[in-house]
PDB file of N, CA, C and O in Angstrom:
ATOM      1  N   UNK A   1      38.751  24.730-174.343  1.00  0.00           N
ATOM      2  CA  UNK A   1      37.434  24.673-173.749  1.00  0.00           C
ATOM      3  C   UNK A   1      36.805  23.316-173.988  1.00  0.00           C
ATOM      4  O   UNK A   1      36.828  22.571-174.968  1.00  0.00           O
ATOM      5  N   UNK A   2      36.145  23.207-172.603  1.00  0.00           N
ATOM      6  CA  UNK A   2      35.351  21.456-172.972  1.00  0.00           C
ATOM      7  C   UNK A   2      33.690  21.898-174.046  1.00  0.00           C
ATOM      8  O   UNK A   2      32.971  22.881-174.223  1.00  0.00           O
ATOM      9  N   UNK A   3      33.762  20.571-174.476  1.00  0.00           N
ATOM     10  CA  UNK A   3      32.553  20.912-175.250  1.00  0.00           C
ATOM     11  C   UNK A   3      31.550  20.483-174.507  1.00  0.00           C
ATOM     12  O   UNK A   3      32.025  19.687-173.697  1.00  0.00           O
ATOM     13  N   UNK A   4      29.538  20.675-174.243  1.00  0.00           N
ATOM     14  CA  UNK A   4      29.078  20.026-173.755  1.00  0.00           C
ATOM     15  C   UNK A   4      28.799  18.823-174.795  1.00  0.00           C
ATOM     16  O   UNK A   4      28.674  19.065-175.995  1.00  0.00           O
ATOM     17  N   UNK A   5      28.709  17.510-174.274  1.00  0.00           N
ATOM     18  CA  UNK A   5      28.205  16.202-175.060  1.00  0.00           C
ATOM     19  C   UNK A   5      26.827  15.816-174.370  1.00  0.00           C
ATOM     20  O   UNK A   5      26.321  14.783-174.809  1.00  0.00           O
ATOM     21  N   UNK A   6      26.185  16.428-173.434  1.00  0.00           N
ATOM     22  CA  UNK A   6      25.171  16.375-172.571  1.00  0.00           C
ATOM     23  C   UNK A   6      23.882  16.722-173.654  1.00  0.00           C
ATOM     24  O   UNK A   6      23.715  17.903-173.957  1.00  0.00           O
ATOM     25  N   UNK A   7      22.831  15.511-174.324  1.00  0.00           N
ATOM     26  CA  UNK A   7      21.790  15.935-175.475  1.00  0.00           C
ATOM     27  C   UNK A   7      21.051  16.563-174.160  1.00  0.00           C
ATOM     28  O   UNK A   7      21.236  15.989-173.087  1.00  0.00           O
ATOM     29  N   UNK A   8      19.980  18.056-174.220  1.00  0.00           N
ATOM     30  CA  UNK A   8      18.989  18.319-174.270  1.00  0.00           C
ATOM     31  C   UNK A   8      17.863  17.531-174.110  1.00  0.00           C
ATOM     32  O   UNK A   8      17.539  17.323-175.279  1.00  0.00           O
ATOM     33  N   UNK A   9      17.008  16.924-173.364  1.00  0.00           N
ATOM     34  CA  UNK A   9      15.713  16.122-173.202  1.00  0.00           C
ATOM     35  C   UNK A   9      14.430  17.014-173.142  1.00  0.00           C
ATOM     36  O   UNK A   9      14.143  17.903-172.339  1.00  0.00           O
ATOM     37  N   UNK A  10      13.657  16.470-174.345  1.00  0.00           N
ATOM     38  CA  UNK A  10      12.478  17.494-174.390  1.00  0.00           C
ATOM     39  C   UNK A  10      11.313  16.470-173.842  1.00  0.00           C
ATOM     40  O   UNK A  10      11.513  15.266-174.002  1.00  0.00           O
ATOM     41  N   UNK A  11      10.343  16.821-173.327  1.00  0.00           N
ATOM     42  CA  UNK A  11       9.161  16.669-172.965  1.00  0.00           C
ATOM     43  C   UNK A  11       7.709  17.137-173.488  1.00  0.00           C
ATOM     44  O   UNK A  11       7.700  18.039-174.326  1.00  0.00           O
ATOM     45  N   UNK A  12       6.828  16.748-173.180  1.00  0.00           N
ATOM     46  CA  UNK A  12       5.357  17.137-173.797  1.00  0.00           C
ATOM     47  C   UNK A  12       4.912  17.587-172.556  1.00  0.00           C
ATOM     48  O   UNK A  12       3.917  16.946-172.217  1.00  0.00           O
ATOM     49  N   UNK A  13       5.247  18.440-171.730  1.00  0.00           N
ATOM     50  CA  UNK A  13       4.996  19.274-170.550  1.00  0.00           C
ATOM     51  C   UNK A  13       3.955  20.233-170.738  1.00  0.00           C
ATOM     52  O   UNK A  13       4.243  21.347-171.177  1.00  0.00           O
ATOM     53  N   UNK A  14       2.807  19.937-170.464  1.00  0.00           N
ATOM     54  CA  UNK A  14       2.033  21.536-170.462  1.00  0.00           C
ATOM     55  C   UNK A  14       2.468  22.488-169.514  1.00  0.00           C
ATOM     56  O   UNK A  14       2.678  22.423-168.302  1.00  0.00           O
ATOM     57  N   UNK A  15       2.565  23.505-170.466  1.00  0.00           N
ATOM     58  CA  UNK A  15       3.122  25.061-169.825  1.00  0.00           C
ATOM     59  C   UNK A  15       2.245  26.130-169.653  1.00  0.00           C
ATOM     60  O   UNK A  15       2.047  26.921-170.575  1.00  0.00           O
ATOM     61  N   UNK A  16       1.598  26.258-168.373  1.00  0.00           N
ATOM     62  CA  UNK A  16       0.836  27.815-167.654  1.00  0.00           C
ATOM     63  C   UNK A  16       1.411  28.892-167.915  1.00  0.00           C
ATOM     64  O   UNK A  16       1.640  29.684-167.001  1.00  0.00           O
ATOM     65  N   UNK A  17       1.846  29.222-169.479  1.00  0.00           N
ATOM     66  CA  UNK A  17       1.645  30.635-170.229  1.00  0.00           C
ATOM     67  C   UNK A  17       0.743  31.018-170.757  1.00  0.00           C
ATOM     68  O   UNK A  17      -0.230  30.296-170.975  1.00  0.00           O
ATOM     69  N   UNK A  18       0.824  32.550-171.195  1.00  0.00           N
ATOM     70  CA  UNK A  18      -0.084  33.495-171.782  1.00  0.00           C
ATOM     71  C   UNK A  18       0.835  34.113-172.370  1.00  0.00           C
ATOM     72  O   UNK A  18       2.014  34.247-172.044  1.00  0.00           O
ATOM     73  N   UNK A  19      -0.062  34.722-173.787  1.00  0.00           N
ATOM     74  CA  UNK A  19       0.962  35.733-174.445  1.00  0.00           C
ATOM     75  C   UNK A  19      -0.030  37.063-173.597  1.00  0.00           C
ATOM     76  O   UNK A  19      -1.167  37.004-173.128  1.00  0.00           O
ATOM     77  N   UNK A  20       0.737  37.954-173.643  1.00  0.00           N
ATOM     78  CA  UNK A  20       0.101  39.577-172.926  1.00  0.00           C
ATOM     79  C   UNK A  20       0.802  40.331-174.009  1.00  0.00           C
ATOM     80  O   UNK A  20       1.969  40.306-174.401  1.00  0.00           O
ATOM     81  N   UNK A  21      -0.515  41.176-174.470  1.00  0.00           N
ATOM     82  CA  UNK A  21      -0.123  42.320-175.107  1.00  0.00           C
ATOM     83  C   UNK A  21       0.748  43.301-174.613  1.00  0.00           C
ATOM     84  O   UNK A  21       0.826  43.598-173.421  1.00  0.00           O
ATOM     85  N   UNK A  22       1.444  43.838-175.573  1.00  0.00           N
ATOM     86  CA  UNK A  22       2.567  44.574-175.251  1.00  0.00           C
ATOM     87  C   UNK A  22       2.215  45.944-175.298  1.00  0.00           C
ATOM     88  O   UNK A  22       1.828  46.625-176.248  1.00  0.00           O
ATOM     89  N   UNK A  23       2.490  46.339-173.674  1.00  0.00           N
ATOM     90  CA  UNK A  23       2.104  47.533-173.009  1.00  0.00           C
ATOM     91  C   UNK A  23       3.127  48.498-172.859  1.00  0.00           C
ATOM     92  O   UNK A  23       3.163  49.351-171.972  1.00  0.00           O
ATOM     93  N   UNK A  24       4.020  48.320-173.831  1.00  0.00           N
ATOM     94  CA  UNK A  24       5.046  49.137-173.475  1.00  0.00           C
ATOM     95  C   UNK A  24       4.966  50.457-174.741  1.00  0.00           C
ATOM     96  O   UNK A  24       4.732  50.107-175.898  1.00  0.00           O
ATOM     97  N   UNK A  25       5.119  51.552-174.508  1.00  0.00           N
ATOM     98  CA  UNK A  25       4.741  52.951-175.201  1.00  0.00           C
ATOM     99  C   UNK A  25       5.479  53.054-175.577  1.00  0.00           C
ATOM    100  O   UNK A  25       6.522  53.072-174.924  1.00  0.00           O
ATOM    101  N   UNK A  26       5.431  53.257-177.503  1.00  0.00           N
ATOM    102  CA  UNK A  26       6.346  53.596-178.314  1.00  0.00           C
ATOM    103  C   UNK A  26       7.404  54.802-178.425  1.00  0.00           C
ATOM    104  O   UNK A  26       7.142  55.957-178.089  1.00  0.00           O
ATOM    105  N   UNK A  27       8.632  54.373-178.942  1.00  0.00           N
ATOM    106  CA  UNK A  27       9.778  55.426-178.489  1.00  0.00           C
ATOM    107  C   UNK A  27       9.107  56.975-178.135  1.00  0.00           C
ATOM    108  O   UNK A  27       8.797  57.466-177.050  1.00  0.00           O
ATOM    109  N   UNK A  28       9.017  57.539-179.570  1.00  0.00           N
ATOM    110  CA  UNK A  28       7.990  58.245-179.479  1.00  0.00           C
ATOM    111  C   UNK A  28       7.077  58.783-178.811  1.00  0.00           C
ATOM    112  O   UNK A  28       6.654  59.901-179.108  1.00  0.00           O
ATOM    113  N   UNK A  29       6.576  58.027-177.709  1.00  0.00           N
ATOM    114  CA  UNK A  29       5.526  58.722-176.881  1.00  0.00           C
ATOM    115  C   UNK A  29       6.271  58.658-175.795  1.00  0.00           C
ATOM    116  O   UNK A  29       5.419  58.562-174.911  1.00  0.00           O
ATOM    117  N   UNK A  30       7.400  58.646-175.232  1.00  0.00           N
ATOM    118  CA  UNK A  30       8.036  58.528-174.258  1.00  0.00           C
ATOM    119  C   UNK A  30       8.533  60.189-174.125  1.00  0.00           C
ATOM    120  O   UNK A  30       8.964  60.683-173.084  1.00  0.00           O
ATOM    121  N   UNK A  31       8.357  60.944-175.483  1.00  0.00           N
ATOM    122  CA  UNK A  31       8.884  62.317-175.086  1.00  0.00           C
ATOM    123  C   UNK A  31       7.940  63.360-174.998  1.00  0.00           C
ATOM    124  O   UNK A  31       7.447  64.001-175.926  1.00  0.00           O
ATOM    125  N   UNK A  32       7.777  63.445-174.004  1.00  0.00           N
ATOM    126  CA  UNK A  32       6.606  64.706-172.989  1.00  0.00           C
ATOM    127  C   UNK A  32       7.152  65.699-173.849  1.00  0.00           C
ATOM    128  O   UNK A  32       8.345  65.888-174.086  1.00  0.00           O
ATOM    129  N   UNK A  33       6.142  66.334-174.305  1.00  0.00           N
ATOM    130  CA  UNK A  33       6.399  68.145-174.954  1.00  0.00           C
ATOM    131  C   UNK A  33       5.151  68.231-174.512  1.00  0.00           C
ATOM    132  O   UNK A  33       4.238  67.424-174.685  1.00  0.00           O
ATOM    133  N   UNK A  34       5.140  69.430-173.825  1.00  0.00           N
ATOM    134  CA  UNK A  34       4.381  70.095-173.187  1.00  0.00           C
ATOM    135  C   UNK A  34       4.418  71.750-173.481  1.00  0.00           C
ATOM    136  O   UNK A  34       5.447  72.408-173.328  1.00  0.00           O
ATOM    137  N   UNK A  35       3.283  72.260-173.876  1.00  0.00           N
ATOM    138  CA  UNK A  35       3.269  73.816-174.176  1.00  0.00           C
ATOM    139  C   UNK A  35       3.825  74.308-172.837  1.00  0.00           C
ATOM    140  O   UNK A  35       2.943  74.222-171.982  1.00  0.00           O
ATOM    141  N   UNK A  36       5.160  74.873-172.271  1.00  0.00           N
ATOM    142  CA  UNK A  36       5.134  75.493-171.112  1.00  0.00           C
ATOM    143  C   UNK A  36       5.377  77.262-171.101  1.00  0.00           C
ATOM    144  O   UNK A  36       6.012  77.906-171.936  1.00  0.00           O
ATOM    145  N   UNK A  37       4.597  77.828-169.780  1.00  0.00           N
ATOM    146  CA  UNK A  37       4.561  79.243-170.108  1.00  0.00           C
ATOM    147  C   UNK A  37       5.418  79.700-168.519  1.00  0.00           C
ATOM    148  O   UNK A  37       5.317  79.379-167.335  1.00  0.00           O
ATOM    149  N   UNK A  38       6.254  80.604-169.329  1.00  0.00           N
ATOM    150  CA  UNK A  38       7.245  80.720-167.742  1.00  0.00           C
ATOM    151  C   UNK A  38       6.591  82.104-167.579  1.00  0.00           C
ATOM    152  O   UNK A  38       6.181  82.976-168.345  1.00  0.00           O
ATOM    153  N   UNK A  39       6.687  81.892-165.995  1.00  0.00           N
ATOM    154  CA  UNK A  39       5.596  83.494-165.108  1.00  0.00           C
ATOM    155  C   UNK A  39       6.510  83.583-164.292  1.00  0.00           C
ATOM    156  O   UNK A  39       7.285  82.638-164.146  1.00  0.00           O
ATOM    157  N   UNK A  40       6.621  84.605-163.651  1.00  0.00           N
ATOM    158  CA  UNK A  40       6.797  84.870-162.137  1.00  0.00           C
ATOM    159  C   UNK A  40       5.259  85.045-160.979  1.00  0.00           C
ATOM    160  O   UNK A  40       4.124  85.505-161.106  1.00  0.00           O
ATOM    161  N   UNK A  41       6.137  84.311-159.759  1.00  0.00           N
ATOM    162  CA  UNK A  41       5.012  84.201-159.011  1.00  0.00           C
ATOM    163  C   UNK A  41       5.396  84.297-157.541  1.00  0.00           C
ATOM    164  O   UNK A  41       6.494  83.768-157.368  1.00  0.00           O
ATOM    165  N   UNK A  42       4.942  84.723-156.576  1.00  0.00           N
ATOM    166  CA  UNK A  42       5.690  85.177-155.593  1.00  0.00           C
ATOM    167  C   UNK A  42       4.606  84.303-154.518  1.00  0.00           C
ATOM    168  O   UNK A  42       3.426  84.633-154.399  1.00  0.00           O
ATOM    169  N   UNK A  43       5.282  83.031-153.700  1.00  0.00           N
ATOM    170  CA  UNK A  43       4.321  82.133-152.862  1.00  0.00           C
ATOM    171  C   UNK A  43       5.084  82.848-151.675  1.00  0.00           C
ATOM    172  O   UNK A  43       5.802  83.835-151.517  1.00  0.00           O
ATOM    173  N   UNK A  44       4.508  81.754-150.875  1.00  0.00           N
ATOM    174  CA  UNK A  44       4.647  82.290-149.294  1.00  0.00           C
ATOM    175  C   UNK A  44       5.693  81.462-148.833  1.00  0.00           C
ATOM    176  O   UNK A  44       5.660  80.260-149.097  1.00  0.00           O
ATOM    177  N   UNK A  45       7.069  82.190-147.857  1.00  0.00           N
ATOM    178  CA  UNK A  45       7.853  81.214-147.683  1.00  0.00           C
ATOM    179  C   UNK A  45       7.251  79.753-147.026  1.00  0.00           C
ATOM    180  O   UNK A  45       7.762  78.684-147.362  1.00  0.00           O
ATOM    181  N   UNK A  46       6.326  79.801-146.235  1.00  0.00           N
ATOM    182  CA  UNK A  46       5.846  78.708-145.792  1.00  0.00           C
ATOM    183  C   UNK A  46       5.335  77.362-146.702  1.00  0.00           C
ATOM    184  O   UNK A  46       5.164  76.222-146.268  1.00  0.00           O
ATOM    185  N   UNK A  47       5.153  77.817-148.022  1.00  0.00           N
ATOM    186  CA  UNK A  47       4.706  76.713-149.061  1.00  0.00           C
ATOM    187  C   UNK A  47       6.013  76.750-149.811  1.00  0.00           C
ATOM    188  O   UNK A  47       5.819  75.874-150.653  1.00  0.00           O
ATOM    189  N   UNK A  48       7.049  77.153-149.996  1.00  0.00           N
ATOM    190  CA  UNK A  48       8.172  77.078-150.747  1.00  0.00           C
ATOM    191  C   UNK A  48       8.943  76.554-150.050  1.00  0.00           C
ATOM    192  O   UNK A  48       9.679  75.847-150.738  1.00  0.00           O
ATOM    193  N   UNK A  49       9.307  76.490-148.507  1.00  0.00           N
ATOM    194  CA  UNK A  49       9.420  76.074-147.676  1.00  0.00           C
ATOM    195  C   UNK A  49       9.203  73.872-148.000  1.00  0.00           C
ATOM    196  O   UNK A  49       9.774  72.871-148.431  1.00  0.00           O
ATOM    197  N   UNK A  50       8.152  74.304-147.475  1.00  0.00           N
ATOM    198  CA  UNK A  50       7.226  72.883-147.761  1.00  0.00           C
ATOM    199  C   UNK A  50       7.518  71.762-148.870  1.00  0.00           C
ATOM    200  O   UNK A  50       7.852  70.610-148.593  1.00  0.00           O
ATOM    201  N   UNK A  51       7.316  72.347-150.376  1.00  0.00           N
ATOM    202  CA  UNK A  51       7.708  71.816-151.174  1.00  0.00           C
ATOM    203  C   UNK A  51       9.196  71.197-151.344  1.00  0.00           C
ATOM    204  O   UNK A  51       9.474  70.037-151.644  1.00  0.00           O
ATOM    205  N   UNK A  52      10.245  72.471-151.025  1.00  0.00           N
ATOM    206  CA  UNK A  52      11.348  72.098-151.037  1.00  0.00           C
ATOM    207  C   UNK A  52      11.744  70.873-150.322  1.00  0.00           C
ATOM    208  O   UNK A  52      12.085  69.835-150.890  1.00  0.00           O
ATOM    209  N   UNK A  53      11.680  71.047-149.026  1.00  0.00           N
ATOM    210  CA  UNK A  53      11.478  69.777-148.404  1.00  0.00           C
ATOM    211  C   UNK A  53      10.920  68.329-148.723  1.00  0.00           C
ATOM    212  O   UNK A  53      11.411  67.218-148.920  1.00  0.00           O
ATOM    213  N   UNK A  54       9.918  68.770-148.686  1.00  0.00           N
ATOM    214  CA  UNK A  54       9.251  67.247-149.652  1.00  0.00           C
ATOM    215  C   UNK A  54      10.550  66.596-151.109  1.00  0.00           C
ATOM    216  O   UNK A  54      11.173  65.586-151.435  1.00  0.00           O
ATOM    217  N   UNK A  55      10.368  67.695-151.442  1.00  0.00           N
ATOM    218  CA  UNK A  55      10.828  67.514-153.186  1.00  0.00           C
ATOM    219  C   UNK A  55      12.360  66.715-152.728  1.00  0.00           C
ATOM    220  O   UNK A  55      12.895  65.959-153.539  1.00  0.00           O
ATOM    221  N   UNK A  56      12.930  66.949-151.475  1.00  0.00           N
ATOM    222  CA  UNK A  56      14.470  66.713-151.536  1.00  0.00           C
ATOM    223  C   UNK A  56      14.628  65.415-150.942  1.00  0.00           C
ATOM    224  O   UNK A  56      15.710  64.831-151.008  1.00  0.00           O
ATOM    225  N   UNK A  57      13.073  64.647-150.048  1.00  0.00           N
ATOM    226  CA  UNK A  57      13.219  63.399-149.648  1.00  0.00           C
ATOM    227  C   UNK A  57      12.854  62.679-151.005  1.00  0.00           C
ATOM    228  O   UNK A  57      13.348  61.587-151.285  1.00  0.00           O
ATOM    229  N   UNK A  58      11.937  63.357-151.864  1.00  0.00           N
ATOM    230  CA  UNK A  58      11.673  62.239-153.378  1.00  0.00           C
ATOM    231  C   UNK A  58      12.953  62.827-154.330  1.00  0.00           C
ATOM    232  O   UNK A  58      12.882  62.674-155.549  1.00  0.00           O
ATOM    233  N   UNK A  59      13.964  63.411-153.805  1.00  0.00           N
ATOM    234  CA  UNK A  59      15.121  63.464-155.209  1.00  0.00           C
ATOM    235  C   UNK A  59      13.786  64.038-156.104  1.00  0.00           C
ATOM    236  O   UNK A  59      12.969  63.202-156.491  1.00  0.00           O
ATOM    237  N   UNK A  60      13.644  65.040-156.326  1.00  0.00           N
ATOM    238  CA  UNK A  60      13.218  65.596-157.824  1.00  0.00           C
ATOM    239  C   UNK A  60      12.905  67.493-157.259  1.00  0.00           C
ATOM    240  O   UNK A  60      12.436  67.933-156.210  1.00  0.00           O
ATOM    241  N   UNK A  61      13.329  68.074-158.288  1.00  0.00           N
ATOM    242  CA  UNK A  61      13.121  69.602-158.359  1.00  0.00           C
ATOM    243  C   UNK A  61      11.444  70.035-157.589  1.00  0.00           C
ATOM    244  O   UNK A  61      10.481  69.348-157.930  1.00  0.00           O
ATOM    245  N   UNK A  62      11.238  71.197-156.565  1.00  0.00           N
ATOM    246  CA  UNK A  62      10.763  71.518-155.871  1.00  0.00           C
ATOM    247  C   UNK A  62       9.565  72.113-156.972  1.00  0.00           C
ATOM    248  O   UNK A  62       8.379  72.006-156.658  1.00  0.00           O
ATOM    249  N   UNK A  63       9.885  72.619-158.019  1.00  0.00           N
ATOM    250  CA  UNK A  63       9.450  73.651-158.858  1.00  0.00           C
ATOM    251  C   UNK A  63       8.387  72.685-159.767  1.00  0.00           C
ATOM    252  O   UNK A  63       7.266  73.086-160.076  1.00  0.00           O
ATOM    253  N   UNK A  64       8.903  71.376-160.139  1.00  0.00           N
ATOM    254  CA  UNK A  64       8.268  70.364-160.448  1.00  0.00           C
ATOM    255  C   UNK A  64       6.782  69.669-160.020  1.00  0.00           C
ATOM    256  O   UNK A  64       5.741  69.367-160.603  1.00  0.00           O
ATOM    257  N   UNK A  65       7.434  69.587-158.359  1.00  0.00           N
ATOM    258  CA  UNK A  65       6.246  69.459-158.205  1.00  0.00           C
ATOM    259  C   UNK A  65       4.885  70.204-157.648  1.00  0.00           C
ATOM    260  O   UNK A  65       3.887  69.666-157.169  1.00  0.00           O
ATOM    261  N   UNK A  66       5.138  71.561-157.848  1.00  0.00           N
ATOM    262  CA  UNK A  66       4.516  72.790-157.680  1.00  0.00           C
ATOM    263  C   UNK A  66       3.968  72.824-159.395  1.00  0.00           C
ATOM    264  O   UNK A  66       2.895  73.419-159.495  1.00  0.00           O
ATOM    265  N   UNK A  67       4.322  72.483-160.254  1.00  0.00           N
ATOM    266  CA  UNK A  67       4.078  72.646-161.487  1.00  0.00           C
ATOM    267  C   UNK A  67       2.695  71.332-161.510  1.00  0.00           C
ATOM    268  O   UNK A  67       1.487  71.571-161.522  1.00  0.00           O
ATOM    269  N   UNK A  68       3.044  70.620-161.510  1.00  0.00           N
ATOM    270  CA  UNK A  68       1.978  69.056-161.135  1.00  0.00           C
ATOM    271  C   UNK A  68       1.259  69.317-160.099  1.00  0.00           C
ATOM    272  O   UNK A  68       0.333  68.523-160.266  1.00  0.00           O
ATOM    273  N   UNK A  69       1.045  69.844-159.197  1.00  0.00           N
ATOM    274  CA  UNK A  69       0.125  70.056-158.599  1.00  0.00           C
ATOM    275  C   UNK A  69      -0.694  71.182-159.105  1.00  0.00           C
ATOM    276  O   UNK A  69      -1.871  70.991-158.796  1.00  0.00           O
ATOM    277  N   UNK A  70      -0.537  72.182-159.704  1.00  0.00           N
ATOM    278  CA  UNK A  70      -1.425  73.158-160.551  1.00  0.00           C
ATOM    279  C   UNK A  70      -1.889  72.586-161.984  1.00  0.00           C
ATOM    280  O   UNK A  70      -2.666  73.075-162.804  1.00  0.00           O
ATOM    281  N   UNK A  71      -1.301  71.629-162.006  1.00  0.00           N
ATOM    282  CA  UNK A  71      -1.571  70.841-163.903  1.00  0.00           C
ATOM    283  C   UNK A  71      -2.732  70.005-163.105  1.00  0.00           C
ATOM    284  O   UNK A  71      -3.838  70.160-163.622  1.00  0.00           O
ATOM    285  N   UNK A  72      -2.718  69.220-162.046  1.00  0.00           N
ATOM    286  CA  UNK A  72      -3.359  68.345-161.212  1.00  0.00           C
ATOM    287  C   UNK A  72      -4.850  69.235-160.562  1.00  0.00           C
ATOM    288  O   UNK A  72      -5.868  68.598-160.291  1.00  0.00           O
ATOM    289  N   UNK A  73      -4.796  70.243-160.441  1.00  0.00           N
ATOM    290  CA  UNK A  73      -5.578  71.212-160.183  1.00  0.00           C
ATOM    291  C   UNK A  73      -6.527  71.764-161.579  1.00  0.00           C
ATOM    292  O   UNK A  73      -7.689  72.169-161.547  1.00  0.00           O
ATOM    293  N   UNK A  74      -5.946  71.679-162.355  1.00  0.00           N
ATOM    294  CA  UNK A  74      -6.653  72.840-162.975  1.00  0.00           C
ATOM    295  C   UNK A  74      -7.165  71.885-164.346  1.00  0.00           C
ATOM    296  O   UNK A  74      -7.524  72.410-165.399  1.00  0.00           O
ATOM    297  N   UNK A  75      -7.124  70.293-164.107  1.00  0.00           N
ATOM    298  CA  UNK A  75      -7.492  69.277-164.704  1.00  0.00           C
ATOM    299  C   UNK A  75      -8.843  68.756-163.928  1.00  0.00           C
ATOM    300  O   UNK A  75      -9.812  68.154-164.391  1.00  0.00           O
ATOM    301  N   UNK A  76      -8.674  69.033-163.083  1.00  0.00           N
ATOM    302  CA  UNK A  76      -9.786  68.644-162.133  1.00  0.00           C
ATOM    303  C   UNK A  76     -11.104  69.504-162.184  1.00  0.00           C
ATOM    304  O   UNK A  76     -12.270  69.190-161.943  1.00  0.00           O
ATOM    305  N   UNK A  77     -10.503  70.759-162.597  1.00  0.00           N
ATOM    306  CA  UNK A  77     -11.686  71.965-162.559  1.00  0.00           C
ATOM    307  C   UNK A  77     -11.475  72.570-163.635  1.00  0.00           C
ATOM    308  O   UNK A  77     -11.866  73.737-163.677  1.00  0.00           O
ATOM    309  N   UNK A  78     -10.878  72.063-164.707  1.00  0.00           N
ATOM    310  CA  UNK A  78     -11.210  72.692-166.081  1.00  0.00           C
ATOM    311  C   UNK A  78     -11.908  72.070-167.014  1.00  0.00           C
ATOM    312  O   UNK A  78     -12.137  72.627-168.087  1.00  0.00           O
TER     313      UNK A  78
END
């Protein structure tokens, strides 16, 4: 392998940085536990319907976002 012999040239360049606090959420809070209570519930094919659909163009479980929309609901009016 060649070596580089090429010195590095430094400058007195002012540099348009900022330090930014670090917004990133500790390991730790990255794991959702959530009290969950499993029910049965009997919707209308037309909204199970609905969801499913939706849920399968965003890739994620139908049931999910039927769950977030009642957490989304009942945050709003509780």
């Amino acid at each position: 392998m060649k070596k580089k012999t090429e010195k590095i040239k430094y400058s007195n360049e002012i540099i348009n940085a900022k330090v930014i606090k670090d917004f990133l959420p500790r390991p730790e809070d990255l794991v959702l536990k959530e009290d969950n209570v499993k029910v049965t519930l009997t919707l209308s094919k037309k909204s199970v319907d609905f969801f499913k659909h939706e849920a399968k163009k965003l890739d994620t479980p139908y049931q999910l976002m039927i769950r977030s929309l009642l957490d989304k609901y009942a945050e709003s009016f509780g």
